[in-house]
C-alpha atoms as a printed R data frame, in Angstrom:
    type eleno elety resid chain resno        x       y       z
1   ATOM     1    CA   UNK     A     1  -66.336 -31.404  -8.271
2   ATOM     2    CA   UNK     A     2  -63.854 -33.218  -6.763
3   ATOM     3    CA   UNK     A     3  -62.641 -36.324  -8.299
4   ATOM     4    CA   UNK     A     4  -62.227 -39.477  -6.302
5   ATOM     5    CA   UNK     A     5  -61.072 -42.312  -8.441
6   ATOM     6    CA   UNK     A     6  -58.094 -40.581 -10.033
7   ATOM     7    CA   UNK     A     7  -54.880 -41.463  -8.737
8   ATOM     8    CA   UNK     A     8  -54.239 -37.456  -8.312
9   ATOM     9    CA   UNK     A     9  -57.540 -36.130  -6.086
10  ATOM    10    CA   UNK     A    10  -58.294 -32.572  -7.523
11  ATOM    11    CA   UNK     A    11  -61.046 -30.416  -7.611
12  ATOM    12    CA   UNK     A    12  -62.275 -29.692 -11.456
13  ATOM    13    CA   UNK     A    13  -65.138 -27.420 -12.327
14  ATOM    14    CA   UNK     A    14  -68.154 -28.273 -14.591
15  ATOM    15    CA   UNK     A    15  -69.012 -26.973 -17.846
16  ATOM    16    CA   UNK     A    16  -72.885 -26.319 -17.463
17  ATOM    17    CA   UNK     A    17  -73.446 -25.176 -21.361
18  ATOM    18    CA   UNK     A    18  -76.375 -27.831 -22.818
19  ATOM    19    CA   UNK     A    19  -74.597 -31.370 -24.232
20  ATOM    20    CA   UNK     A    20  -77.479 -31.797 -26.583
21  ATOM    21    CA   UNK     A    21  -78.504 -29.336 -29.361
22  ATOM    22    CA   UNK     A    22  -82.066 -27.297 -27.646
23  ATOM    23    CA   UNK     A    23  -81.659 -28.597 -24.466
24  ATOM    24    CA   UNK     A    24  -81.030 -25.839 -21.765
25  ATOM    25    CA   UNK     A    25  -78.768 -25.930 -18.830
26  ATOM    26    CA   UNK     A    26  -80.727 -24.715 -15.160
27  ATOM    27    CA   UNK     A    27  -80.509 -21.406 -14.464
28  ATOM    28    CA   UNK     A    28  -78.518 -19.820 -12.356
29  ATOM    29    CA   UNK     A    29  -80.069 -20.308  -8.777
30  ATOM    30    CA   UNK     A    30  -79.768 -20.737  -4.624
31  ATOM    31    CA   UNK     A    31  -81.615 -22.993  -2.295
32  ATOM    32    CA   UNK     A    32  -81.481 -25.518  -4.959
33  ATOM    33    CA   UNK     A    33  -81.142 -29.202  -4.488
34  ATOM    34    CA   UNK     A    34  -79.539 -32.151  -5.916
35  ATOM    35    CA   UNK     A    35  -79.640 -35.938  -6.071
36  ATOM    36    CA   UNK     A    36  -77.574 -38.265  -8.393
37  ATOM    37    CA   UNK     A    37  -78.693 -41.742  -9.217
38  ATOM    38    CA   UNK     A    38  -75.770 -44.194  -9.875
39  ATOM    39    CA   UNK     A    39  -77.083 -46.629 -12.377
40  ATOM    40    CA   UNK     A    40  -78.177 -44.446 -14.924
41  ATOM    41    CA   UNK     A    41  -75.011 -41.521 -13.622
42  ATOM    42    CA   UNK     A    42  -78.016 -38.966 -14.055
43  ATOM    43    CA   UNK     A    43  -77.659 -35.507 -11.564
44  ATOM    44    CA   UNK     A    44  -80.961 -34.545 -11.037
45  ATOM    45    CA   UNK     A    45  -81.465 -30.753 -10.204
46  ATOM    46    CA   UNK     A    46  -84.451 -29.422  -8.650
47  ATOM    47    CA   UNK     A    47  -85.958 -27.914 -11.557
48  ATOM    48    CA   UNK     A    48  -89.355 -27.115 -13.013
49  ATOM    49    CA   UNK     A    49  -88.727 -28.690 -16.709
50  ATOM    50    CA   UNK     A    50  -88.353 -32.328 -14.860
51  ATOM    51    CA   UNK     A    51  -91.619 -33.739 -17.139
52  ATOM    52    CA   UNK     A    52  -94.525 -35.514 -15.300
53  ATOM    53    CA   UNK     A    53  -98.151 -36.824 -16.802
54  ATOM    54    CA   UNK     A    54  -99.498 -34.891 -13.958
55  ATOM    55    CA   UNK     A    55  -97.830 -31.509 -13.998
56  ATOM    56    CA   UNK     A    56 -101.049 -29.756 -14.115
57  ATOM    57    CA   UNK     A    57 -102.660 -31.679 -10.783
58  ATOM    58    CA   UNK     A    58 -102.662 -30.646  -7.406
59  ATOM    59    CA   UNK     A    59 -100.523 -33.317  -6.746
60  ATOM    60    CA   UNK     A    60  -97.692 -31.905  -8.369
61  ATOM    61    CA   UNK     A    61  -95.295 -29.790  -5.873
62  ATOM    62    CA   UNK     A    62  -95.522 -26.188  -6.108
63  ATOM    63    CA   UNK     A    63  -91.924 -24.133  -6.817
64  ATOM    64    CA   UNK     A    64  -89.662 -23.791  -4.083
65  ATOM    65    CA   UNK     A    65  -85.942 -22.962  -3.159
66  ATOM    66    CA   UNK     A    66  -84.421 -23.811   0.609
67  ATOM    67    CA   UNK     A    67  -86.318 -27.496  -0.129
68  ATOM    68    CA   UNK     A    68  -84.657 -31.218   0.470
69  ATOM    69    CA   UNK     A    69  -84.072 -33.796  -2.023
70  ATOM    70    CA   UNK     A    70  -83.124 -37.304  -1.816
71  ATOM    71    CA   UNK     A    71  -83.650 -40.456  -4.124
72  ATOM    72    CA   UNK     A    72  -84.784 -43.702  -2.647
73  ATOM    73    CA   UNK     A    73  -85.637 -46.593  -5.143
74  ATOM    74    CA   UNK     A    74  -86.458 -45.000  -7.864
75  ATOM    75    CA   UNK     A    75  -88.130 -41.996  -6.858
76  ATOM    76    CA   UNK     A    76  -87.046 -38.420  -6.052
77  ATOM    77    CA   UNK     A    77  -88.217 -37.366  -3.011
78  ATOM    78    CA   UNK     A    78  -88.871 -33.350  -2.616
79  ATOM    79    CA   UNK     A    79  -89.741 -31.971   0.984
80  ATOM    80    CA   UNK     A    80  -90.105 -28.440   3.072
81  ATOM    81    CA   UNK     A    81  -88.347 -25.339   1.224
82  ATOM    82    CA   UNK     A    82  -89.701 -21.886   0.617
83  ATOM    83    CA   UNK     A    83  -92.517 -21.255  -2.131
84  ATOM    84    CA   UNK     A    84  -93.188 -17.487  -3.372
85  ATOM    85    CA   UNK     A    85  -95.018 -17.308   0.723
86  ATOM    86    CA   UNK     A    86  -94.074 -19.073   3.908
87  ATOM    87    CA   UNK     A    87  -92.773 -22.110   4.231
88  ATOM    88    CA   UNK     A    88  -93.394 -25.739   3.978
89  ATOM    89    CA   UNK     A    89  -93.717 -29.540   5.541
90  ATOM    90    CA   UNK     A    90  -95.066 -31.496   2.134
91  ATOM    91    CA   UNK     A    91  -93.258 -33.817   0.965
92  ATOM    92    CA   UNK     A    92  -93.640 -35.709  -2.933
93  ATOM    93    CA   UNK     A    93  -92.282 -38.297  -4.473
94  ATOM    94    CA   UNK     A    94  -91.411 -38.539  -8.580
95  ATOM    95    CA   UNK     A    95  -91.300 -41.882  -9.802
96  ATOM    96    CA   UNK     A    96  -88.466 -41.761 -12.603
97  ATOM    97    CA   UNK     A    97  -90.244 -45.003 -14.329
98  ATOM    98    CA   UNK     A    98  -93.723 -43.368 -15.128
99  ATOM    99    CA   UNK     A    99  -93.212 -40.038 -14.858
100 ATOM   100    CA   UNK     A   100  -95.935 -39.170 -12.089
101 ATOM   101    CA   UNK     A   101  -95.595 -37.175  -8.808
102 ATOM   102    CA   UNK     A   102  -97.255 -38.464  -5.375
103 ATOM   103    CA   UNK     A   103  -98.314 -36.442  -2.764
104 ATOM   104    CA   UNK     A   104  -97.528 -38.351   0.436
105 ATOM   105    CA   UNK     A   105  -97.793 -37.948   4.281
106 ATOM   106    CA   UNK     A   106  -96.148 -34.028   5.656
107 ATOM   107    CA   UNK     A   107  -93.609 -34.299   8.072
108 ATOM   108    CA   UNK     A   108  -94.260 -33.688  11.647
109 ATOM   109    CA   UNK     A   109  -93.598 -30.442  13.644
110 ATOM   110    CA   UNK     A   110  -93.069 -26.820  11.666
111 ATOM   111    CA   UNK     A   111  -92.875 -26.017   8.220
112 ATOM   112    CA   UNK     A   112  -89.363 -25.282   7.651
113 ATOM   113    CA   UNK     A   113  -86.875 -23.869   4.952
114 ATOM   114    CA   UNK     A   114  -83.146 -25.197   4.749
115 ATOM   115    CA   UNK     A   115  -83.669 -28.603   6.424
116 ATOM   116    CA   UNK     A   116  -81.587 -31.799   4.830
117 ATOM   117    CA   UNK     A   117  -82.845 -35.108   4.346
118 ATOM   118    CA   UNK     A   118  -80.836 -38.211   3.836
119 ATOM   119    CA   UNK     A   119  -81.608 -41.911   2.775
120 ATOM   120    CA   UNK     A   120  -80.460 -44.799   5.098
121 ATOM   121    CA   UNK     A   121  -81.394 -48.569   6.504
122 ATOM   122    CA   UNK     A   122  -81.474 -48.195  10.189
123 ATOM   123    CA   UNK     A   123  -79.912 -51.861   9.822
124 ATOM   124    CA   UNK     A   124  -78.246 -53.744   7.203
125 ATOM   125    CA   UNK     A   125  -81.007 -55.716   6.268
126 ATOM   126    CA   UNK     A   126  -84.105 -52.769   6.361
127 ATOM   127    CA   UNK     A   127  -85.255 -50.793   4.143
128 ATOM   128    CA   UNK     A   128  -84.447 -47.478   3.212
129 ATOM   129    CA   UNK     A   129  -85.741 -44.801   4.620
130 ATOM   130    CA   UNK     A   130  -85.592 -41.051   4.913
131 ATOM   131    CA   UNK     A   131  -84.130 -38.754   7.710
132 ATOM   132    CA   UNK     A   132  -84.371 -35.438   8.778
133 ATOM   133    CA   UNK     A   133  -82.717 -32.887  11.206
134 ATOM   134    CA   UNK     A   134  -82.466 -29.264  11.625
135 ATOM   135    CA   UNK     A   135  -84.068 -26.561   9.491
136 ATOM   136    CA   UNK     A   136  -85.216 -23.083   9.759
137 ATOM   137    CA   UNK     A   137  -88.699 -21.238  10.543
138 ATOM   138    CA   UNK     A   138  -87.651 -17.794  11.659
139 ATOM   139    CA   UNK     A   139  -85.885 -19.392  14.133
140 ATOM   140    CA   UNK     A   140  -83.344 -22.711  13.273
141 ATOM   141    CA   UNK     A   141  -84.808 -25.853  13.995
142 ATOM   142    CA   UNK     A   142  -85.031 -28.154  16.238
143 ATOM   143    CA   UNK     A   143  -85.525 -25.402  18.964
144 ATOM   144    CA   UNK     A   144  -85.336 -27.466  22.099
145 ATOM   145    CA   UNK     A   145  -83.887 -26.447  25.502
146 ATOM   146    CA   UNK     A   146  -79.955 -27.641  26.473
147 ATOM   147    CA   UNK     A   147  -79.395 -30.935  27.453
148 ATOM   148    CA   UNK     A   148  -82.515 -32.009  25.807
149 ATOM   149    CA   UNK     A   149  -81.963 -34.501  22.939
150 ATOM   150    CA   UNK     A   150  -82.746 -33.228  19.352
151 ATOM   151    CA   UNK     A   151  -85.159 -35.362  17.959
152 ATOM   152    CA   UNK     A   152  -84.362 -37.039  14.287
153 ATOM   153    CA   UNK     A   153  -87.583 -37.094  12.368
154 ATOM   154    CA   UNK     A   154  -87.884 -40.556  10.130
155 ATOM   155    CA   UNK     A   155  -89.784 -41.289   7.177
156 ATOM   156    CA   UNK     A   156  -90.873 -45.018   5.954
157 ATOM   157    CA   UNK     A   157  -91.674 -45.234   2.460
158 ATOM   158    CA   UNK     A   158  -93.440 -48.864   2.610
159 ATOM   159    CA   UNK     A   159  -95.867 -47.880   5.423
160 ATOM   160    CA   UNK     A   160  -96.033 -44.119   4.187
161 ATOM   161    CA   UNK     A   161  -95.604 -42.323   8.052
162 ATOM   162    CA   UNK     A   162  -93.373 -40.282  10.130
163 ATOM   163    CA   UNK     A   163  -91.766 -41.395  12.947
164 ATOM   164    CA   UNK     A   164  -89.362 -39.958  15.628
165 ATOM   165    CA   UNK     A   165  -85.780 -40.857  17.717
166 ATOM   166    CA   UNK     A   166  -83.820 -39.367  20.000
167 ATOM   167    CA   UNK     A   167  -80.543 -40.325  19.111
168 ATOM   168    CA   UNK     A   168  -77.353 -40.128  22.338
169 ATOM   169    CA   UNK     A   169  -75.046 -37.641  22.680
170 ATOM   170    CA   UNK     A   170  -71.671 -37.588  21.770
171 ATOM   171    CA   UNK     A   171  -69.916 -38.257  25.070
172 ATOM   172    CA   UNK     A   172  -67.582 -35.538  24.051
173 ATOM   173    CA   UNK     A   173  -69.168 -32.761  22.187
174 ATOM   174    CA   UNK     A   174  -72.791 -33.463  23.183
175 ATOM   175    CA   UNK     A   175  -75.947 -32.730  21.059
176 ATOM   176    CA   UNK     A   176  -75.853 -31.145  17.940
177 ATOM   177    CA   UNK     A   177  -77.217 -27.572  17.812
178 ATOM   178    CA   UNK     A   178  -79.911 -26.511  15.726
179 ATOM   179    CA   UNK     A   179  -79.030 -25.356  12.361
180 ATOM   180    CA   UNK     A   180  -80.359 -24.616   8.810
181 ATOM   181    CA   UNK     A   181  -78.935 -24.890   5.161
182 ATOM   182    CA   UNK     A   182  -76.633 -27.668   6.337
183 ATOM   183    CA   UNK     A   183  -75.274 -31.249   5.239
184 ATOM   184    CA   UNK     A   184  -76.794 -34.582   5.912
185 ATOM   185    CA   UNK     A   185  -74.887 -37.794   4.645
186 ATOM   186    CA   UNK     A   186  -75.807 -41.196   5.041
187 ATOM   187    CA   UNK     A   187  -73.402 -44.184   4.158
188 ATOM   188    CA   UNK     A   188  -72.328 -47.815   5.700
189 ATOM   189    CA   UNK     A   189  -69.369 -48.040   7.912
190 ATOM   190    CA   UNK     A   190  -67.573 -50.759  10.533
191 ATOM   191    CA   UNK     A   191  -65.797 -50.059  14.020
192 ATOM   192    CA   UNK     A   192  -62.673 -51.291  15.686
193 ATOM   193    CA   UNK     A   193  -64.824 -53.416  17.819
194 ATOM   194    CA   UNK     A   194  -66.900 -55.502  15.001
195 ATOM   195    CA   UNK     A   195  -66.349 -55.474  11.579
196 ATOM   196    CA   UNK     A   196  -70.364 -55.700  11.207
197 ATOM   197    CA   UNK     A   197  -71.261 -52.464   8.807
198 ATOM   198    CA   UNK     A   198  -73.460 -49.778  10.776
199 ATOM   199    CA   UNK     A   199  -75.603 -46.993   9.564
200 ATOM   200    CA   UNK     A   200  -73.818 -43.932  10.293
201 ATOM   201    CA   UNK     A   201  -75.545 -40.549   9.411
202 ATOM   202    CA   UNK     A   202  -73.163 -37.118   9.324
203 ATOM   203    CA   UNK     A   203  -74.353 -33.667  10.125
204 ATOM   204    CA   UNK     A   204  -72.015 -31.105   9.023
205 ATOM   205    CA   UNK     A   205  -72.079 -27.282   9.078
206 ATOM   206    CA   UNK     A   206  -74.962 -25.219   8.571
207 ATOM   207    CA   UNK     A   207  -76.734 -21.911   9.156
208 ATOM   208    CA   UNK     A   208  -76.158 -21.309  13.506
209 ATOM   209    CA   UNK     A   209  -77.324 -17.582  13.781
210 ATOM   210    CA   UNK     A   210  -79.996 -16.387  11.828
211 ATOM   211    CA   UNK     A   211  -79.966 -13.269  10.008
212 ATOM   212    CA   UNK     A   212  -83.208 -10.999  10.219
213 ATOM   213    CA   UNK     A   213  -83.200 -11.170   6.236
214 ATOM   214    CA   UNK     A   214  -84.339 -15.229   6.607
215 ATOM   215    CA   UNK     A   215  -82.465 -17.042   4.024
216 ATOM   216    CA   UNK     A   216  -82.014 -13.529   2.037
217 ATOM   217    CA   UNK     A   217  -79.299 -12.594   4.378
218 ATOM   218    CA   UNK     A   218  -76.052 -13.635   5.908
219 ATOM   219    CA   UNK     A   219  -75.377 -15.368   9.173
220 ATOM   220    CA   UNK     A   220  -73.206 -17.290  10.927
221 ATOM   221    CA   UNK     A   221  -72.358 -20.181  10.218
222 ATOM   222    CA   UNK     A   222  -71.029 -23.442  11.992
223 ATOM   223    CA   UNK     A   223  -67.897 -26.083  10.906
224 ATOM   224    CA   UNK     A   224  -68.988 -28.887  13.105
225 ATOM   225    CA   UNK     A   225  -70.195 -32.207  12.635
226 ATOM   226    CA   UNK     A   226  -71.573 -34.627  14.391
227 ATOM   227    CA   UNK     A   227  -72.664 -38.415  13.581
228 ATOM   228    CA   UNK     A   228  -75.212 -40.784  14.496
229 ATOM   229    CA   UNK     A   229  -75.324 -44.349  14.533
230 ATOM   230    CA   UNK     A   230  -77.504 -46.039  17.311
231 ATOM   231    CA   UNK     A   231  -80.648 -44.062  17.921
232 ATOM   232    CA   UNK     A   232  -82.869 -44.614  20.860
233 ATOM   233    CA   UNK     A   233  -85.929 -46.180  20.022
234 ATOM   234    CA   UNK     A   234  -88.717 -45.218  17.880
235 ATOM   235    CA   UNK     A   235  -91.430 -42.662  19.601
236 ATOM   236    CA   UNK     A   236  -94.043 -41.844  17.084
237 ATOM   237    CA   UNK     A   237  -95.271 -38.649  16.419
238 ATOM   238    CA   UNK     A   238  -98.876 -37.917  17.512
């Protein structure tokens, strides 16, 4: 962890042994995810022992690694990742009031392993929503031809659908390239020319070259990153 709000930045490493006596730390693990949700300072893992009155429904989301997390409102959102076969585009929500998973709409295009998602208002007033690049399907995601934008997939909680943009390239470094296992972080910014605060969206590093293991296997991997912060607009999926 590294430690912002000490007048000495340093990285420090967590004790994982169980605070409470017969409570159980995860185990060990890859292709896990995590969110943390700030009013209650809770780090939620993805992990099987989260409890739920409907564990036992087909609602519930079946055990994965390589998936996406994110929290928006209240509830955890879990999408794509790897289950014992194939791959994934569900995507559920856990409501941390009652308890209860939802089963809402799958994302558009391939199933994927090793995509991000990220929460964000497209403006300061909106509402939040999810968004979602890059991933990996025995090939990394999005595959599209050069000079052809990558598309951005979006998903709106209050009208429960997908949606797509086609954000502009960086007049320097162009498009981002397709990549798995990578970062996606969402946060509020301003610019020299207005001090009006922007959505801004950062892709960083990632999975480039896949290995013929999958996500068994070493690859390359990229150190770029690219942001977003005025997409094109909105062209729906169909």
């Amino acid at each position: 962890m590294y430690y912002l709000e000490s007048t000495s930045p340093s990285l420090r490493t967590l004790d994982s042994s169980p605070a409470l006596t017969g409570s159980r730390a995860p185990e060990p693990r890859v292709g896990a995810s995590s969110v943390h949700e700030p009013h209650t300072n809770n780090l939620y893992v993805g992990d099987e022992r989260l409890p739920a009155v409907n564990d036992d429904s087909d609602v519930a989301p079946v055990l994965r690694s390589y998936h996406a997390s994110a929290l928006v409102r209240g509830k955890l959102y879990i999408h794509a990742g790897c289950p014992a076969s194939g791959r994934l585009a569900t995507l559920h929500a856990y409501d941390l009031a009652t308890h209860t998973w939802y089963k809402i709409a799958d994302a558009p295009a391939r199933p994927r392993g090793g995509t991000a998602i990220s929460a964000v208002s497209l403006t300061p007033d909106s509402e939040l929503v999810l968004i979602r690049f890059g991933g990996f399907a025995s090939f990394q995601l999005p595959q599209v031809t050069q000079g052809t934008p990558p598309p951005l997939h979006i998903y709106t909680p209050s009208t429960d659908t997908w949606s797509i943009v086609y954000p502009a390239p960086d007049p320097e470094h162009d498009f981002p390239r397709a990549r798995s296992v990578h970062g996606l972080v969402s946060f509020m910014t301003t610019t020299v020319a207005t001090p009006e605060r922007i959505p801004v969206a950062l892709l960083y590093q990632g999975e480039r070259d896949a290995s013929s293991l999958g996500h068994t296997g070493l690859a390359s991997f990229g150190t770029t990153h690219d942001s977003s912060s005025h997409p094109r607009p909105h062209r729906p999926q169909v």
